[in-house]
N, C-alpha and C positions, 0 to 999 in steps of 0.2 A: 558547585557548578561554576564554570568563566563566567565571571564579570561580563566580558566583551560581548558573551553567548545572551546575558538577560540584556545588556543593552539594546543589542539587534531587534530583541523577541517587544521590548516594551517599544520600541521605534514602528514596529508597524501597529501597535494597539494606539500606541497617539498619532499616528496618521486616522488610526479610523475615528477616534474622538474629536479629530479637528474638522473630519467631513462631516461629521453629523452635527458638530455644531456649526459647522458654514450653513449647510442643509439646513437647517431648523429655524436661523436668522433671516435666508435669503429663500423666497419662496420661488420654486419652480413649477413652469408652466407645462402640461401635460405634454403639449410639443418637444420643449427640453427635456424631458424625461423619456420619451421615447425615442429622441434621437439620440440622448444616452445611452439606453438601454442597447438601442441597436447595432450603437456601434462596440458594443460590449461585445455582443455575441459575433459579430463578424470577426472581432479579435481572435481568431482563432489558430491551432495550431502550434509552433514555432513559437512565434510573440505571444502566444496566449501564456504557452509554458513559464514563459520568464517572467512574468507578473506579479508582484508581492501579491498573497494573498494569506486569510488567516480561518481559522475555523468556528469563527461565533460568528455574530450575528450581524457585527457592524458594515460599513461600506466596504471592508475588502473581504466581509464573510461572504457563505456558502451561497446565501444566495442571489450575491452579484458575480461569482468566479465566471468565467468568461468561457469560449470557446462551446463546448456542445452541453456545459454543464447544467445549463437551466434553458435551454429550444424545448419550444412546445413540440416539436420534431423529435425530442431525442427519447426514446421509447425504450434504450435498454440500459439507463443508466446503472452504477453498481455504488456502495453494495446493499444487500437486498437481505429482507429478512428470509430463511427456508425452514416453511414450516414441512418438518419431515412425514406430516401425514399425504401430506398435498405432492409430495416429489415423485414421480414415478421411476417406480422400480425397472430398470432395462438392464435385462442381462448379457446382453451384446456389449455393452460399453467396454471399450479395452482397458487391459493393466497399464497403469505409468510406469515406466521402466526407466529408472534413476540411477544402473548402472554405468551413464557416464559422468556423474559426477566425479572433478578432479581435483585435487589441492591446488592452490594458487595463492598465490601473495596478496595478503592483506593491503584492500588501498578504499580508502571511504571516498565516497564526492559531499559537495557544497547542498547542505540541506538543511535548515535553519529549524524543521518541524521533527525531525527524524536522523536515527541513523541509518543511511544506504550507504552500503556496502558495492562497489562496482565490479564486475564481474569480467566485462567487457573481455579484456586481456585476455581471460580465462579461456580453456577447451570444453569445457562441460556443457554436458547437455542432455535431456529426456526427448526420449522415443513414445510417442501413443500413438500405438495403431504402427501403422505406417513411416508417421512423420516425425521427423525432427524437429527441437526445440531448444536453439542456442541459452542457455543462461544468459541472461547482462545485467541483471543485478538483482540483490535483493532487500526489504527493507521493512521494519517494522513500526505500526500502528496501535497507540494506547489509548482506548481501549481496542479490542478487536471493529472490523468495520465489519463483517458478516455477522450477521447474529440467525441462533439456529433455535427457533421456536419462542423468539422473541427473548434470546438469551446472548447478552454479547460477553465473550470471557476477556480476561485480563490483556491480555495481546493478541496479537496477528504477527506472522511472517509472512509478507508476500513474496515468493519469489519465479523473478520475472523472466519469461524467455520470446523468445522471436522466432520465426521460420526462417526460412534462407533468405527472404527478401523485404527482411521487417516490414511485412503489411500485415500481419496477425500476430497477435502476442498470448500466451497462454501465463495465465497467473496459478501459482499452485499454492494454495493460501492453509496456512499452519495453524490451527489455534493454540495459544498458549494460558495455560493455567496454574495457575498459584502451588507447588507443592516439588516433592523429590524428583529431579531428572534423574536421566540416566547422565554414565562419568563424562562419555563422549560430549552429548549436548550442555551439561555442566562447564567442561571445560573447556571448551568452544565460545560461550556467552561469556564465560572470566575473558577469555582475552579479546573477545569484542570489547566489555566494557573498561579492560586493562588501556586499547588504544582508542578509547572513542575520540574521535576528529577535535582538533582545535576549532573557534571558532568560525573560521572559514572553511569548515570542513573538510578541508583539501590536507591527507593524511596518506602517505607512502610507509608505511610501517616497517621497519628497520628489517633489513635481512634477514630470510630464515622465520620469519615471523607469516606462518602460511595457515589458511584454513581448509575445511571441504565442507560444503552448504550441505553435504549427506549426514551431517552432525548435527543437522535440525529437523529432521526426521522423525517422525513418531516411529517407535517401535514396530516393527514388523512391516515396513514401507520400503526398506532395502534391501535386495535391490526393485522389488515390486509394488505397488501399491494398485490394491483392486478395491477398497472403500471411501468411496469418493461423493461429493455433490457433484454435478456441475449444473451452469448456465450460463448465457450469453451475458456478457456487459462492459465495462467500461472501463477508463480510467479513473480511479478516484481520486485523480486531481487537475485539476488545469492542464489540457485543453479538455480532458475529460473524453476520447475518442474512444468511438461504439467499437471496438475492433479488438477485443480483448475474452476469451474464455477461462473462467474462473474455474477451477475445480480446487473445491475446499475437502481435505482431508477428515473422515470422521474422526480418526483418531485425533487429540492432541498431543503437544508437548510440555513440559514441566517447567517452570524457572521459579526457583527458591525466592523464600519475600523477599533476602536483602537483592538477587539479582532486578526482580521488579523495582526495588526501590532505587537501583541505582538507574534506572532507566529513566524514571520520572522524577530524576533530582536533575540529571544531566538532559532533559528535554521536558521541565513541567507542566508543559499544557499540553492537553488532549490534542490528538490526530486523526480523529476518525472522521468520516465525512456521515453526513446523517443517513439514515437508511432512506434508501430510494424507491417508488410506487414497481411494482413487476410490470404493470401493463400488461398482463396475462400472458405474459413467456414462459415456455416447461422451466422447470427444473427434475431432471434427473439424477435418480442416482442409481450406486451396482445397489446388487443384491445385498 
């Protein structure tokens, strides 16, 4: 793993050591604590997004992360555990249609917890139903952050798409589990982790060096996918905005130990955000 890479990573765990020991020395009055608090959460948004933050427990953990992440308001946060007896069955629910996914040039963005993948640039996109849903990026979480019957597997792939007028995003969330891939998704994950990002994440990967997010597919999902969860929720990270439909794929995908292993040498602290209360919201699923 970059040296520069555990630099960064141990810079924000001693920030959060030196608040908790300011914290601890200097006692605060419930007023400063709640005008702290509050201006936490109005932080939101835009500036929420850019805000160091980390995922244990200290001053920049989970549950100080700012914007809608912790409002007594925010009722659909994600992710959520889905106990599959509880999900109802709705047979109207439409197929994901993943025939526009297209190759495109490999280019990572700035992410200090994960590898994302940006999409942006890209033409791809899924059709549900009706509508359209641009790809703009995709990125993976260790351990997974959905867990299905109080079961989280090995990884997650989210990947993230928008409508025409980025006010709805649809996440299509992969599980990934320990064993044989297929060649396709195999050799897809080698050359993710062939060019995973320098330290400042910012990676243009040399010509000709192309992927197609249809290569993390579970089996029998291209170009349709009709086995699905879904439900209402959120971002699972800073600003954490309600505006997001999840549908988690039953099937998973495969990554070989040493490919996990190279995931958790090159980003070795956990990513997942804690499972969030449902507040009695459906979860559906197809037949």
């Amino acid at each position: 793993m970059n040296c520069n890479r555990i630099l960064r990573l141990l810079l924000a765990f001693s920030i959060s050591f030196f608040l908790i020991t300011c914290q601890s020395s200097s006692p605060v009055s419930n007023a400063q604590t709640d005008a702290q608090s509050s201006s936490s959460a109005g932080n939101s948004g835009a500036d929420c997004a850019k805000e160091p933050f980390t995922y244990d427990n200290g001053p920049l953990g989970q549950s100080h992360w700012c914007g809608a992440c912790n409002l007594a308001i925010s009722k659909l946060q994600a992710p959520i555990n889905i106990n599959t007896k509880d999900a109802q069955i709705d047979g109207s629910l439409p197929s994901i249609n993943f025939s526009g996914y297209k190759a495109t040039k490999l280019v990572t963005s700035e992410n200090v917890h994960t590898l994302k993948v940006d999409y942006k640039k890209g033409e791809s996109s899924i059709t549900i139903g009706k509508e359209q849903f641009k790809l703009v990026e995709f990125h993976f979480h260790r351990p997974s952050e959905e867990a299905i019957n109080n079961h989280r597997t090995a990884m997650v792939i989210h990947l993230v798409h928008a409508n025409a007028d980025a006010t709805a995003f649809v996440a299509i969330s992969v599980l990934v589990e320990e064993g044989n891939s297929t060649p396709k998704t195999a050799a897809l994950v080698n050359k993710l982790i062939q060019y995973f990002p320098p330290p400042d994440g910012l990676q243009n990967a040399p010509a000709g060096v192309d992927i197609n997010a249809a290569d993390l597919l579970p089996v029998g999902s291209y170009p349709e996918n009709r086995n699905y969860f879904r439900y209402g929720g959120s971002l699972t990270t800073p600003a954490c905005g309600e505006n997001v439909t999840f549908y988690v794929l039953k099937t998973p995908v495969r990554f070989s130990a040493e490919q996990l292993k190279q995931f958790e040498r090159h980003y070795p602290f956990p990513n997942a955000r804690n499972i969030q209360n449902t507040n009695g919201r459906p979860v559906v699923q197809t037949k």
